[in-house]
N, C-alpha and C positions, 0 to 999 in steps of 0.2 A: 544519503544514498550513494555518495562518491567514497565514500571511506567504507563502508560495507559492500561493495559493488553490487546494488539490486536492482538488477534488470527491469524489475517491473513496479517501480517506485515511481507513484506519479502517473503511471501507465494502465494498468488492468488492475489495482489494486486501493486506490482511493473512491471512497463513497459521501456524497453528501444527503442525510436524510433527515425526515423531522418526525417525532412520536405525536403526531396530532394538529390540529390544525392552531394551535395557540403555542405551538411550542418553535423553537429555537434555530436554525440548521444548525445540523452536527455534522462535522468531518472525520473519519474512521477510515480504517481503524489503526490508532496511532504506535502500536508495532505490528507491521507484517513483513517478518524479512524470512518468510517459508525458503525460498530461493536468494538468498544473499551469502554470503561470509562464505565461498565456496561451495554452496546446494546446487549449483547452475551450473547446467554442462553445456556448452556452445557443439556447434556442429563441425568446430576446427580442429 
């Protein structure tokens, strides 16, 4: 998250879910950098 600077890594952007009641927790989704690598504009 610190070398692609993604503001919202960790933030609004991780989920933990399970498909069923016998199934597993999953963490997702393992690329989301919509706003990283310079997509994010601050209000500076």
């Amino acid at each position: 998250m610190e070398l692609s600077e993604d503001p919202d890594g960790f933030y609004s952007s991780t989920f933990l879910y399970k498909d069923g009641d016998n199934d597993v927790i999953h963490a997702g989704p393992v690329w989301d950098f919509d706003v990283a690598f310079g997509y994010y504009k601050t209000a500076h």
